[in-house]
N, CA, C and O atoms as a GROMACS GRO file, in nm:
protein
  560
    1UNK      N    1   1.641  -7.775   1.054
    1UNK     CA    2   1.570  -7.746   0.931
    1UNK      C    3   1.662  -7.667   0.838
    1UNK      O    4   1.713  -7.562   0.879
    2UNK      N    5   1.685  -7.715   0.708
    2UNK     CA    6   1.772  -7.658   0.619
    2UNK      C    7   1.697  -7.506   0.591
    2UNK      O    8   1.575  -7.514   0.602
    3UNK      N    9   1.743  -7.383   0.559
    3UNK     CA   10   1.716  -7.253   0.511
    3UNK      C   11   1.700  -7.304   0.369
    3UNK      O   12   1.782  -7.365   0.301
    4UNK      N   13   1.572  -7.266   0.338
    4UNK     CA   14   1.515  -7.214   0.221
    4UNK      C   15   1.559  -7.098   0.130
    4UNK      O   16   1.532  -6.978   0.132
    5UNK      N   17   1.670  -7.205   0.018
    5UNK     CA   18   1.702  -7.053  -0.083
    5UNK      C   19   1.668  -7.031  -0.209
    5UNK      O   20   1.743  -7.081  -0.292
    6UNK      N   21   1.543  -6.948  -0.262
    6UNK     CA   22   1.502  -6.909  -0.400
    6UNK      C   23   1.561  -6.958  -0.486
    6UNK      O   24   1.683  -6.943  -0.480
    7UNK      N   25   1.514  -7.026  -0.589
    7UNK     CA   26   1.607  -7.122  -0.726
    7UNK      C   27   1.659  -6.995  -0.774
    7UNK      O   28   1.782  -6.989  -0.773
    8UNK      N   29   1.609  -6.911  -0.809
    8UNK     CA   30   1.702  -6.807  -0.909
    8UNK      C   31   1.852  -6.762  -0.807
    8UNK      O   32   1.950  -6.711  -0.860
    9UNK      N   33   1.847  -6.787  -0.688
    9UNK     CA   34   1.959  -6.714  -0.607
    9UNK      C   35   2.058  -6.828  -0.640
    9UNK      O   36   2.178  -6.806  -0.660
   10UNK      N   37   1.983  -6.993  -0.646
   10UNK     CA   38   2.128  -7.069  -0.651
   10UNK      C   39   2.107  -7.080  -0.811
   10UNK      O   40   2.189  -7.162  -0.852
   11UNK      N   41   2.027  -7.027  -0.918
   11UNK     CA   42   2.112  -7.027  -1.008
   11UNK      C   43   2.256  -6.881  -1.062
   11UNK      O   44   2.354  -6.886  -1.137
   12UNK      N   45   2.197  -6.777  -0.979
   12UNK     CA   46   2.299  -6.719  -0.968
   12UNK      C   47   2.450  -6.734  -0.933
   12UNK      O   48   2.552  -6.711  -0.998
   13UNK      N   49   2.429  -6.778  -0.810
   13UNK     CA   50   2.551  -6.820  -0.700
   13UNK      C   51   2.644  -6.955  -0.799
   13UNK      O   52   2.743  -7.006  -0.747
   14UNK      N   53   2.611  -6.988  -0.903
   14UNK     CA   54   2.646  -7.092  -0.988
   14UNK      C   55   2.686  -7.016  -1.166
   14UNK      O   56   2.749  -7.087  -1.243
   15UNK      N   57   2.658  -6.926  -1.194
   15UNK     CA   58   2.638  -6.838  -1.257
   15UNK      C   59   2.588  -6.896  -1.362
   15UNK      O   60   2.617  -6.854  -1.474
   16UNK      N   61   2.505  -7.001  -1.346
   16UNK     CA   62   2.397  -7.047  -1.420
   16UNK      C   63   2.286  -6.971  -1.527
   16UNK      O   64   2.237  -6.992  -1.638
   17UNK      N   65   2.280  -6.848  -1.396
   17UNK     CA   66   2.193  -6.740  -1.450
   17UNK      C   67   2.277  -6.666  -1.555
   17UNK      O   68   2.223  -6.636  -1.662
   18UNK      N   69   2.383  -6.639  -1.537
   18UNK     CA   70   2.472  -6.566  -1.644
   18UNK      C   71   2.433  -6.624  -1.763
   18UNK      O   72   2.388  -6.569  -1.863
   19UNK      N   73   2.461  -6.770  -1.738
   19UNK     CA   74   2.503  -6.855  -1.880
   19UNK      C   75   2.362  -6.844  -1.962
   19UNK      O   76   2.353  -6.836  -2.084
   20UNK      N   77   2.269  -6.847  -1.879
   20UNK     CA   78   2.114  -6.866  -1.986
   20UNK      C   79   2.081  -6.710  -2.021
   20UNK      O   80   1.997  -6.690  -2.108
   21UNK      N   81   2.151  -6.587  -1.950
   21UNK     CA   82   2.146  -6.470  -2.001
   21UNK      C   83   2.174  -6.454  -2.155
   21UNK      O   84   2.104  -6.408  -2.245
   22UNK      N   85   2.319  -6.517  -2.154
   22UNK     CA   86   2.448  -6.484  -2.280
   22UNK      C   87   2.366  -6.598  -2.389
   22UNK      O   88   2.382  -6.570  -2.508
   23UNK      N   89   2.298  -6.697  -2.367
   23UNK     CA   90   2.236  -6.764  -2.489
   23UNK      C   91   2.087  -6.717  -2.522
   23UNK      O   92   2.049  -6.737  -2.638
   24UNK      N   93   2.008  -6.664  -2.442
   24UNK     CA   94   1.922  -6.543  -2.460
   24UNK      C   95   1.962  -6.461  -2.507
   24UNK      O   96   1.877  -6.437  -2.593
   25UNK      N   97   2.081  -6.350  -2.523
   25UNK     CA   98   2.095  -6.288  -2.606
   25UNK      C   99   2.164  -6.327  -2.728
   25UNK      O  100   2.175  -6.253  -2.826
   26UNK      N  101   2.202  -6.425  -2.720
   26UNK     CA  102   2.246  -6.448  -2.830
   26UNK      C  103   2.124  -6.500  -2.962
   26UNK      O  104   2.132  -6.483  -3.084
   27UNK      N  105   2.038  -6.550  -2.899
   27UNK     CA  106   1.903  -6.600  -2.969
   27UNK      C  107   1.838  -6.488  -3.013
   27UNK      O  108   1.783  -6.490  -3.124
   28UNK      N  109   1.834  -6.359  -2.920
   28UNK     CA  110   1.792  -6.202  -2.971
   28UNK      C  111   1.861  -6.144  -3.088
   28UNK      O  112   1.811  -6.060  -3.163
   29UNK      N  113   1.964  -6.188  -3.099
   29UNK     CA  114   2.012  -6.067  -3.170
   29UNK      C  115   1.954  -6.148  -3.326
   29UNK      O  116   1.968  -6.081  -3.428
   30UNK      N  117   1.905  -6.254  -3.335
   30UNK     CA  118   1.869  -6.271  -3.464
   30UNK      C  119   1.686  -6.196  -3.464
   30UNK      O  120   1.631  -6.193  -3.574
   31UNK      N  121   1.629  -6.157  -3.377
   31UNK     CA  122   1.482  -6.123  -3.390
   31UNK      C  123   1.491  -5.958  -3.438
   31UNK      O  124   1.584  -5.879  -3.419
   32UNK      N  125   1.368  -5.939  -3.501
   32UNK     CA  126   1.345  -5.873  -3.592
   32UNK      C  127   1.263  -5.741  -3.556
   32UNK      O  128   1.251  -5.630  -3.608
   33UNK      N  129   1.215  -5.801  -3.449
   33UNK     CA  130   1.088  -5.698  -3.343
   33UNK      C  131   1.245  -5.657  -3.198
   33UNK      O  132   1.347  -5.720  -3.170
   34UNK      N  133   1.197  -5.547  -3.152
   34UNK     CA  134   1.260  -5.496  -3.077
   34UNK      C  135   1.183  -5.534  -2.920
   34UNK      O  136   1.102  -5.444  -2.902
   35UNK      N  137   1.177  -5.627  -2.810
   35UNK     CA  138   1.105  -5.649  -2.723
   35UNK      C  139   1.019  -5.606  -2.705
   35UNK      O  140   0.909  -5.661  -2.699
   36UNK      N  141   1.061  -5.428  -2.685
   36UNK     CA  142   0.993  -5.316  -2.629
   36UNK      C  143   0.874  -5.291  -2.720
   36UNK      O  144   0.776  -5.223  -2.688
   37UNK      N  145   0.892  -5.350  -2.835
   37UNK     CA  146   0.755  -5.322  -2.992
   37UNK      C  147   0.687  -5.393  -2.989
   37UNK      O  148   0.567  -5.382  -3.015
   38UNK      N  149   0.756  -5.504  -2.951
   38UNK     CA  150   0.682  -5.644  -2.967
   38UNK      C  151   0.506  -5.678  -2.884
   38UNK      O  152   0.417  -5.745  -2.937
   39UNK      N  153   0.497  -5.620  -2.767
   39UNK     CA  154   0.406  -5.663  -2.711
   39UNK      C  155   0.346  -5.751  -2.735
   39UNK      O  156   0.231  -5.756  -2.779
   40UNK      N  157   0.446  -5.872  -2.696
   40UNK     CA  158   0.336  -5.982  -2.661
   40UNK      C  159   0.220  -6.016  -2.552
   40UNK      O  160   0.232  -5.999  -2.431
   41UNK      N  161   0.134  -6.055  -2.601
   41UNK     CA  162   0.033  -6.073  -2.503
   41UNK      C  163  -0.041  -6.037  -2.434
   41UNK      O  164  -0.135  -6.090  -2.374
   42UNK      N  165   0.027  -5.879  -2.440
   42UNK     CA  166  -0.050  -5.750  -2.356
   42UNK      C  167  -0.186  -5.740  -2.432
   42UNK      O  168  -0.292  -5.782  -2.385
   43UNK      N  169  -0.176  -5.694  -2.525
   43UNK     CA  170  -0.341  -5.664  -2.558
   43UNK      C  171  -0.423  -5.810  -2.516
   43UNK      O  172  -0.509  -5.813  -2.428
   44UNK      N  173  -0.391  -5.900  -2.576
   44UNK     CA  174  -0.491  -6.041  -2.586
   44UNK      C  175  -0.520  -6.034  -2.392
   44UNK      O  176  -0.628  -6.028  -2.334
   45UNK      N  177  -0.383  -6.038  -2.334
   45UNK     CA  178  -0.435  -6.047  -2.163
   45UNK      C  179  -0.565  -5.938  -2.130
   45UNK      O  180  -0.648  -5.966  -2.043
   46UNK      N  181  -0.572  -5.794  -2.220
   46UNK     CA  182  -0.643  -5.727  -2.154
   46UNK      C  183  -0.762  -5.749  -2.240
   46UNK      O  184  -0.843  -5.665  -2.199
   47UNK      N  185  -0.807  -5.804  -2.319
   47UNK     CA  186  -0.906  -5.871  -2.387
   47UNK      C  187  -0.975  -5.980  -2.330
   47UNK      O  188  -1.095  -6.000  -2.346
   48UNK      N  189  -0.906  -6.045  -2.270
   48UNK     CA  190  -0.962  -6.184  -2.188
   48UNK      C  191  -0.970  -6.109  -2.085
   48UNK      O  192  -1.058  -6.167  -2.022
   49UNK      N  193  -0.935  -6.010  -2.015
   49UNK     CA  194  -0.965  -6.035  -1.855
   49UNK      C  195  -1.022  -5.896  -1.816
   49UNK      O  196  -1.052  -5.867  -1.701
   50UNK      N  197  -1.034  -5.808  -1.929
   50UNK     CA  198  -1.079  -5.650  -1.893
   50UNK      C  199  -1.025  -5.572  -1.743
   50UNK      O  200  -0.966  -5.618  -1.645
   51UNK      N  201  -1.072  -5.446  -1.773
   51UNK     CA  202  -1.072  -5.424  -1.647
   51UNK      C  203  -1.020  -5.446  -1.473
   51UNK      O  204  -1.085  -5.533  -1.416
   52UNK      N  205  -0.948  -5.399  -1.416
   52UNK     CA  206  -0.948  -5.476  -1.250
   52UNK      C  207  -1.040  -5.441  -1.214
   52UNK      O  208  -1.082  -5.326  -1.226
   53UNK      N  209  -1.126  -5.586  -1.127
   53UNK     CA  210  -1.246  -5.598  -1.088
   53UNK      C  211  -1.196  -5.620  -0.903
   53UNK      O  212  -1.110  -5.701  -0.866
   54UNK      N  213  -1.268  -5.535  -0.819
   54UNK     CA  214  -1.271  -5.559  -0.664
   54UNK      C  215  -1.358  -5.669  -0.584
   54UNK      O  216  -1.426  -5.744  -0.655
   55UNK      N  217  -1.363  -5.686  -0.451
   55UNK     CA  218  -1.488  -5.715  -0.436
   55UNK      C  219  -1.517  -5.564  -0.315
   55UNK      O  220  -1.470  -5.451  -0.321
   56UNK      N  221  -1.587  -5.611  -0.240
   56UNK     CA  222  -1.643  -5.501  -0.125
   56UNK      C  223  -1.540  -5.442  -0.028
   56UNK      O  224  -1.534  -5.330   0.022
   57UNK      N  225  -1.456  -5.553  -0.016
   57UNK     CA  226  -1.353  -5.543   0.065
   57UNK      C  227  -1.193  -5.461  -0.010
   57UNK      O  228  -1.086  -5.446   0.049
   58UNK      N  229  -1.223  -5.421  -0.148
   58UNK     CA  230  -1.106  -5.410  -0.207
   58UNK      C  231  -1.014  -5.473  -0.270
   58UNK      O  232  -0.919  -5.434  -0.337
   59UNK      N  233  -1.065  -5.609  -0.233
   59UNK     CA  234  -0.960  -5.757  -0.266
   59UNK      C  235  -0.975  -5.760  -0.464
   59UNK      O  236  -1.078  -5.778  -0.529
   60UNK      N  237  -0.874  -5.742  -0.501
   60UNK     CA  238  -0.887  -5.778  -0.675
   60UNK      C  239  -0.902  -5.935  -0.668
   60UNK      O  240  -0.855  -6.020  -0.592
   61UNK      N  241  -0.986  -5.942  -0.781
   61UNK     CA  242  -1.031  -6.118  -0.814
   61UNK      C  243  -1.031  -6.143  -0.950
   61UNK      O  244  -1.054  -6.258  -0.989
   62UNK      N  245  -1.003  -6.025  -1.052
   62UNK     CA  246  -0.994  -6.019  -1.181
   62UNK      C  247  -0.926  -5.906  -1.221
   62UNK      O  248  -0.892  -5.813  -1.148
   63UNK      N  249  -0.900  -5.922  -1.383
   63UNK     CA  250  -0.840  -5.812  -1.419
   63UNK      C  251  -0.753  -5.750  -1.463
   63UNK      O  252  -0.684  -5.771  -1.363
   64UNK      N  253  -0.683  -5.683  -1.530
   64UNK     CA  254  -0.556  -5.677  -1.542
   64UNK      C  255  -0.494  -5.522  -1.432
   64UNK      O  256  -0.553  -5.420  -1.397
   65UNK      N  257  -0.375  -5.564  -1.412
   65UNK     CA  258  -0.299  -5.467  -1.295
   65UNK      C  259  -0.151  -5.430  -1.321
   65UNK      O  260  -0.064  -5.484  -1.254
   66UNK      N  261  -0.123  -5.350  -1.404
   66UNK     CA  262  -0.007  -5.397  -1.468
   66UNK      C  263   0.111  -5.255  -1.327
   66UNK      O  264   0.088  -5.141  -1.285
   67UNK      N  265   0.215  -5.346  -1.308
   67UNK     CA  266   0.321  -5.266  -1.194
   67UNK      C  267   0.465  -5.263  -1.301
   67UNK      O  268   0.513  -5.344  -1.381
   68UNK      N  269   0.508  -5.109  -1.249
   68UNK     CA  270   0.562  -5.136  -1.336
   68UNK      C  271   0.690  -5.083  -1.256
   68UNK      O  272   0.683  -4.984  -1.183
   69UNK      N  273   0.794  -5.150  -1.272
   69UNK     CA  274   0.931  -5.083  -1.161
   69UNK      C  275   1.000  -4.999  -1.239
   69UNK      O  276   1.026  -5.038  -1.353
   70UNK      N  277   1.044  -4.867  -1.195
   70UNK     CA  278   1.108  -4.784  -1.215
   70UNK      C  279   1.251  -4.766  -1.206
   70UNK      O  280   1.297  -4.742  -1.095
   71UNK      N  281   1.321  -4.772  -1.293
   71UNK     CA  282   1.462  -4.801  -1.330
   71UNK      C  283   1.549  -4.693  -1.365
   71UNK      O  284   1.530  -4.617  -1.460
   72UNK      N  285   1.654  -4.688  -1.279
   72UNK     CA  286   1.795  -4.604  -1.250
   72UNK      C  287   1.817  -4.542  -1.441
   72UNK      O  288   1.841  -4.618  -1.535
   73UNK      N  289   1.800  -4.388  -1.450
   73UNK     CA  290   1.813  -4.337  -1.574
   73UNK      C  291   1.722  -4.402  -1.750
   73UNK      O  292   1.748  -4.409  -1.870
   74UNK      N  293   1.595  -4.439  -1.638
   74UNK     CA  294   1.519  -4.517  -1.746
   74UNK      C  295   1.549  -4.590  -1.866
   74UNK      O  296   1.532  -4.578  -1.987
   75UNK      N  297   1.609  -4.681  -1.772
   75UNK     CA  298   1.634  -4.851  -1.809
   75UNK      C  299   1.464  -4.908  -1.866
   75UNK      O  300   1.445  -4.955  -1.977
   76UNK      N  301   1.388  -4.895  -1.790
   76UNK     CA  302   1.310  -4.974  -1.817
   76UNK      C  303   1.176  -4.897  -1.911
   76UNK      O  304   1.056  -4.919  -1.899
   77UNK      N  305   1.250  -4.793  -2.013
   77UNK     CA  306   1.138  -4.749  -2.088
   77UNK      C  307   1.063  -4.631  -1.993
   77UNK      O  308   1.081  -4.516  -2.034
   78UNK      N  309   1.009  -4.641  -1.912
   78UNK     CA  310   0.859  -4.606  -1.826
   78UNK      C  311   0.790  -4.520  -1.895
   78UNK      O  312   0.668  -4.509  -1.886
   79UNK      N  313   0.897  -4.420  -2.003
   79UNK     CA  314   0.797  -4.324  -2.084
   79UNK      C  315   0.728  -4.409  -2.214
   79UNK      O  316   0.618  -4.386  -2.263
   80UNK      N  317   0.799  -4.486  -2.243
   80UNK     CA  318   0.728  -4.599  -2.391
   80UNK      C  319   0.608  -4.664  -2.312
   80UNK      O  320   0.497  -4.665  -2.366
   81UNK      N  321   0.627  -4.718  -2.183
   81UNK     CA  322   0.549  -4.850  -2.145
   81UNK      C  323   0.415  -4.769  -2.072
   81UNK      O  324   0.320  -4.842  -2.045
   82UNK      N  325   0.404  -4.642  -2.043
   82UNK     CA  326   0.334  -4.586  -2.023
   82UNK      C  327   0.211  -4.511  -2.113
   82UNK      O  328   0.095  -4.488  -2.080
   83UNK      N  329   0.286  -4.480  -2.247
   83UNK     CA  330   0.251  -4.415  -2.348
   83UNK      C  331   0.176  -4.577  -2.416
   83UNK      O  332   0.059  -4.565  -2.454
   84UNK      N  333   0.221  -4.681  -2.426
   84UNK     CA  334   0.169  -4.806  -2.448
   84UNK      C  335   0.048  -4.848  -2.418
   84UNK      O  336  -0.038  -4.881  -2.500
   85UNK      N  337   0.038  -4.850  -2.297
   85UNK     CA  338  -0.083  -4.852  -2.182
   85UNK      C  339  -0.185  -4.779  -2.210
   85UNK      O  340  -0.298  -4.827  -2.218
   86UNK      N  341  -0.150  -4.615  -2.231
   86UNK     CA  342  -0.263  -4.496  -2.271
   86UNK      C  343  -0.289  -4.554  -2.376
   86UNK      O  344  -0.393  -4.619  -2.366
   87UNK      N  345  -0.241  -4.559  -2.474
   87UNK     CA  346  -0.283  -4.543  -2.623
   87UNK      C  347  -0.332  -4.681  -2.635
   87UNK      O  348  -0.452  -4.687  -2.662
   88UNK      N  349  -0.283  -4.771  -2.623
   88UNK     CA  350  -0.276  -4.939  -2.693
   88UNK      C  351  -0.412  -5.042  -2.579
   88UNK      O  352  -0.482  -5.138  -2.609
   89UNK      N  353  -0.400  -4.960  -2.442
   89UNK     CA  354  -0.496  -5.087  -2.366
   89UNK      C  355  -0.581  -5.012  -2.311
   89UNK      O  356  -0.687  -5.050  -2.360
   90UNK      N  357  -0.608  -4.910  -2.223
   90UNK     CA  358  -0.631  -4.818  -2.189
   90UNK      C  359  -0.595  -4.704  -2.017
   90UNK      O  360  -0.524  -4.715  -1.917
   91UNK      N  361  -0.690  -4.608  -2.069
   91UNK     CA  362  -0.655  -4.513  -1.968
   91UNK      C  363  -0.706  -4.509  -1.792
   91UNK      O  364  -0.702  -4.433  -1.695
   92UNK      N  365  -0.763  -4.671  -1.839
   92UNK     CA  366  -0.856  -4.674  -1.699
   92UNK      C  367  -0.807  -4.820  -1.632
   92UNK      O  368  -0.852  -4.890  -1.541
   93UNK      N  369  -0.654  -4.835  -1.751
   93UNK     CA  370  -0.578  -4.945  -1.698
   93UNK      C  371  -0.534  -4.895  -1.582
   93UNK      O  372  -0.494  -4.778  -1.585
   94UNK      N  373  -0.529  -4.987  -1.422
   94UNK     CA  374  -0.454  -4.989  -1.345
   94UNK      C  375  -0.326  -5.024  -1.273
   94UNK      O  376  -0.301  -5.120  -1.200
   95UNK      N  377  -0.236  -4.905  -1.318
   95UNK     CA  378  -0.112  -4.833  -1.310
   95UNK      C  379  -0.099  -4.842  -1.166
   95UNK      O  380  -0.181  -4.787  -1.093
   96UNK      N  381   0.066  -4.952  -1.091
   96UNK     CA  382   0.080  -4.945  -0.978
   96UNK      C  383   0.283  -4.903  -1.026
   96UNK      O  384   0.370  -4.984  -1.057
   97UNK      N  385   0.294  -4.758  -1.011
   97UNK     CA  386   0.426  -4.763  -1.018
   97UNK      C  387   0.508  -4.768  -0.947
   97UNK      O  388   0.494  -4.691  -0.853
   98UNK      N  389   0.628  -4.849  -0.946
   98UNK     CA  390   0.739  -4.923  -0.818
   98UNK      C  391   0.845  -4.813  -0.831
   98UNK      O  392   0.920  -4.794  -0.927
   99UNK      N  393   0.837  -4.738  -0.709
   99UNK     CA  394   0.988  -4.712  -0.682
   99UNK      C  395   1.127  -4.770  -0.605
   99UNK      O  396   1.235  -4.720  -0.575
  100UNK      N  397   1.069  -4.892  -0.590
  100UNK     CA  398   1.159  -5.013  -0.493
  100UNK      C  399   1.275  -5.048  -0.568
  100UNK      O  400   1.317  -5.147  -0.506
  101UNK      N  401   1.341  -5.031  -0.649
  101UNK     CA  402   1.469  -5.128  -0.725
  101UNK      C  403   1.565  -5.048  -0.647
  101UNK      O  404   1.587  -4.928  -0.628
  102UNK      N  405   1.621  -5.181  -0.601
  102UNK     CA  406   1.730  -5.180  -0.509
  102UNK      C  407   1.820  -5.235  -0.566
  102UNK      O  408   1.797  -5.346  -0.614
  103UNK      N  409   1.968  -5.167  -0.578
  103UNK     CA  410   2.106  -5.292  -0.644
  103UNK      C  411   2.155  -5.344  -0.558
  103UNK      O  412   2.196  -5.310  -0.447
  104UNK      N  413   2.148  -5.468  -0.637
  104UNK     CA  414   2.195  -5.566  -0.435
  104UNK      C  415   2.272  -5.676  -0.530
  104UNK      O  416   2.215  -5.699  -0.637
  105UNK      N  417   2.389  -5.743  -0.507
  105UNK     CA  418   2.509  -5.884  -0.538
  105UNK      C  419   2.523  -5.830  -0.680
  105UNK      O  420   2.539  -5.708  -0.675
  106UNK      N  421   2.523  -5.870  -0.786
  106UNK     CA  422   2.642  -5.843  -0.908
  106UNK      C  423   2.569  -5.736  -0.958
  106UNK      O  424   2.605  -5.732  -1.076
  107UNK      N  425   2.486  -5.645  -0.940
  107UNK     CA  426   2.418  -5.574  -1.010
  107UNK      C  427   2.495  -5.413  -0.961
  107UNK      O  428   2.458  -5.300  -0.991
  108UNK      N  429   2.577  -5.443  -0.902
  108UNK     CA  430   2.711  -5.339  -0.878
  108UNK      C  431   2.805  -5.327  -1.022
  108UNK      O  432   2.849  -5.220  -1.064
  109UNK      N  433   2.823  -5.448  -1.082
  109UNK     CA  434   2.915  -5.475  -1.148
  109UNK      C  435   2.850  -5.397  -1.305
  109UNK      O  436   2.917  -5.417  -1.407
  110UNK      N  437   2.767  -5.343  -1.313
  110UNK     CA  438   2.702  -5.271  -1.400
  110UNK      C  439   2.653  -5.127  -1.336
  110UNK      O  440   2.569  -5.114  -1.247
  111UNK      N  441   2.731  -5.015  -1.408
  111UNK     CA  442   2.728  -4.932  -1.348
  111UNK      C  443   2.577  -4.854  -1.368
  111UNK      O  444   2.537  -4.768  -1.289
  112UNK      N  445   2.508  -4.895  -1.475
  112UNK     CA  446   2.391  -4.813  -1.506
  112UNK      C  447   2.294  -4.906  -1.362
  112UNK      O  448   2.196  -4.847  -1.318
  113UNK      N  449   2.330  -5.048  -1.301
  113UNK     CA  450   2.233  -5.095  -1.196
  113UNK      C  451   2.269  -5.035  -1.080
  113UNK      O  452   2.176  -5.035  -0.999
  114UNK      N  453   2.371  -4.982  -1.040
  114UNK     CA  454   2.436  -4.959  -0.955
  114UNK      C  455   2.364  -4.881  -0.825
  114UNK      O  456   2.390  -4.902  -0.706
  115UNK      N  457   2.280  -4.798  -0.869
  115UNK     CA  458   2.234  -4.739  -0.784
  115UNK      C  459   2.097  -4.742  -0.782
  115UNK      O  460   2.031  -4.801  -0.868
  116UNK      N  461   2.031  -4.655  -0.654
  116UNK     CA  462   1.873  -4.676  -0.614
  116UNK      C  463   1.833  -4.555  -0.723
  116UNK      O  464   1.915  -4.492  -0.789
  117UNK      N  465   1.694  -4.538  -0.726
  117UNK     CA  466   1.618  -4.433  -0.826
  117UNK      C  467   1.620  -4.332  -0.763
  117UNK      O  468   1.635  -4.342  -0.641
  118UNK      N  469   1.607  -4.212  -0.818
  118UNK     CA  470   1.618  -4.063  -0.732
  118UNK      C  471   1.436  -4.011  -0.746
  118UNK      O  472   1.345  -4.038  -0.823
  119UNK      N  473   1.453  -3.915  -0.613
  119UNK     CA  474   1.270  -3.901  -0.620
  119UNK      C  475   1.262  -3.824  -0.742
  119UNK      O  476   1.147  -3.808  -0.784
  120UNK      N  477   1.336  -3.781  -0.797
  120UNK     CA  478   1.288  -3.706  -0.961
  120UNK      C  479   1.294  -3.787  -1.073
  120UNK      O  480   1.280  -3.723  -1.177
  121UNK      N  481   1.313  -3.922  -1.089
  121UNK     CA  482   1.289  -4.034  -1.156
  121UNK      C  483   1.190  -4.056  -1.123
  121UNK      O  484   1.093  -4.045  -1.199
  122UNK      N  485   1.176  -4.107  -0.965
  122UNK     CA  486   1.015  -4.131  -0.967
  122UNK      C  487   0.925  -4.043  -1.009
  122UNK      O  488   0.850  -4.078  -1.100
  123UNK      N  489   0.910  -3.884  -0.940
  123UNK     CA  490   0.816  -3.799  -0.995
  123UNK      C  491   0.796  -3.809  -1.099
  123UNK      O  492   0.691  -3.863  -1.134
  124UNK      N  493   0.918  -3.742  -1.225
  124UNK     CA  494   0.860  -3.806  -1.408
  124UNK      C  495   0.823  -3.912  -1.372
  124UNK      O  496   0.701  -3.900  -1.370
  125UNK      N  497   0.842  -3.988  -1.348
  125UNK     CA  498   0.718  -4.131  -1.421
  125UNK      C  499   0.605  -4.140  -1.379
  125UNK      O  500   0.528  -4.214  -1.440
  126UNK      N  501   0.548  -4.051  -1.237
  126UNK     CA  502   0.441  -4.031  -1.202
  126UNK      C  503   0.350  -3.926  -1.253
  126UNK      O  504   0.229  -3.944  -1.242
  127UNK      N  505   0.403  -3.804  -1.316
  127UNK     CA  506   0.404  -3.647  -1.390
  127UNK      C  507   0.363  -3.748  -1.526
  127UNK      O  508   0.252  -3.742  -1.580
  128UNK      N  509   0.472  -3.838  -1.570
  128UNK     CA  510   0.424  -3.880  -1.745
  128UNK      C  511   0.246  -3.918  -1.738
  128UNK      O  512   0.143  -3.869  -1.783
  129UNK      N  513   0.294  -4.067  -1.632
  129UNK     CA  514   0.128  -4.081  -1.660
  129UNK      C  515  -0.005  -4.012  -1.620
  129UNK      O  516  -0.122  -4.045  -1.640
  130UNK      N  517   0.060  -3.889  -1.548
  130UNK     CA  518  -0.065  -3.795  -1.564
  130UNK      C  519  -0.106  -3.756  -1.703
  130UNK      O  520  -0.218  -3.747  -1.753
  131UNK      N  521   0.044  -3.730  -1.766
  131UNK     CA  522   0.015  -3.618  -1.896
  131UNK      C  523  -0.070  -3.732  -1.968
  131UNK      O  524  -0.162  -3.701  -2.043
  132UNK      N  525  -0.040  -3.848  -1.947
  132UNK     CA  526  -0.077  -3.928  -2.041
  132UNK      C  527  -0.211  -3.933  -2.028
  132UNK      O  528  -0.272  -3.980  -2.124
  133UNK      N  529  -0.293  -3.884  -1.903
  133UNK     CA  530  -0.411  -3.929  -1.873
  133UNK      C  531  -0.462  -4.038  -1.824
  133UNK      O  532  -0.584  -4.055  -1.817
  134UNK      N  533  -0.350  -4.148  -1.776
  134UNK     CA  534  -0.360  -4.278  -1.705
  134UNK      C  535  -0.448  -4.230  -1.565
  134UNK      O  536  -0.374  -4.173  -1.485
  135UNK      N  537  -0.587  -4.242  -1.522
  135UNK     CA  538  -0.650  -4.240  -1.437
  135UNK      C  539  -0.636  -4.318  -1.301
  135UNK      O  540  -0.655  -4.259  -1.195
  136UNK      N  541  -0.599  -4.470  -1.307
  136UNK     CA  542  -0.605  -4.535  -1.211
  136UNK      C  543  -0.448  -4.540  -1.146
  136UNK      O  544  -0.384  -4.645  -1.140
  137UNK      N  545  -0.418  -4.462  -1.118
  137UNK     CA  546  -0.219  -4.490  -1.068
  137UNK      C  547  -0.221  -4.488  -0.920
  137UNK      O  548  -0.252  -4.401  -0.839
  138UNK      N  549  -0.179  -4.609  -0.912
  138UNK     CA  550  -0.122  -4.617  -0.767
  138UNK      C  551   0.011  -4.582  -0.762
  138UNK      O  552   0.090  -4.614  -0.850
  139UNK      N  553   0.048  -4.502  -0.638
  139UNK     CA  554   0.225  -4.479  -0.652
  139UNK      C  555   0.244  -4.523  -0.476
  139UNK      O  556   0.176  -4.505  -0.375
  140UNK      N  557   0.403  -4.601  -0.514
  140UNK     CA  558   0.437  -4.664  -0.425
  140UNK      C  559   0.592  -4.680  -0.384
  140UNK      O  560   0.624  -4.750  -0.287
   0.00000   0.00000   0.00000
């Protein structure tokens, strides 16, 4: 039986993935909205689907659940995307924050990926969305 390997790994291993990176950004640099402003879709998703809904057992079956991974010298915003959440969708949105990013194959080759998150990265981002008043946070 042949091993099963994730399409994104062999478009990496091909640097396939590179190439659709460098014409993605190249298509960015003409836009006008900054990603991070842009919010697409976030509100309309939490409009259609409200709330995360359980059943008895805990199992989610609706809802929105937004996770958000926590990134080496906050790469990934967490104080904007948090402050987003409070203000823009709400405070009773359920917040699952990732301390898992691991640098693993070319993500060496960038020194800001280079390394794992420190527990005082995680804490601020767990400390923000208190201040923020985000109620539902799972930390993980």
């Amino acid at each position: 039986m042949e091993k099963h390997i994730p399409a994104y790994l062999k478009l990496l291993e091909t640097d396939e993935l590179a190439k659709r990176a460098e014409i993605l950004q190249e298509k960015l640099k003409s836009c006008v909205v900054c990603p991070h402003h842009c919010k697409v879709d976030r509100l309309e998703n939490e409009r259609q689907v409200g709330d995360l809904k359980t059943d008895s057992g805990g199992l989610a079956y609706k809802g929105l659940l937004v996770r958000h991974l926590v990134m080496p010298d906050n790469l990934a915003d967490t104080d904007k995307v948090m402050e987003f959440i409070s203000q823009e969708i709400s405070k009773d949105t359920v917040l699952n924050i990732m301390s898992q990013y691991y640098p693993a194959h070319k993500s060496f080759t960038f020194p800001e990926l280079s390394r794992r998150i420190t527990s005082k990265e995680y804490a601020d981002a767990v400390l923000k969305a208190k201040e923020l008043g985000l109620k539902k946070v799972i930390i993980a």
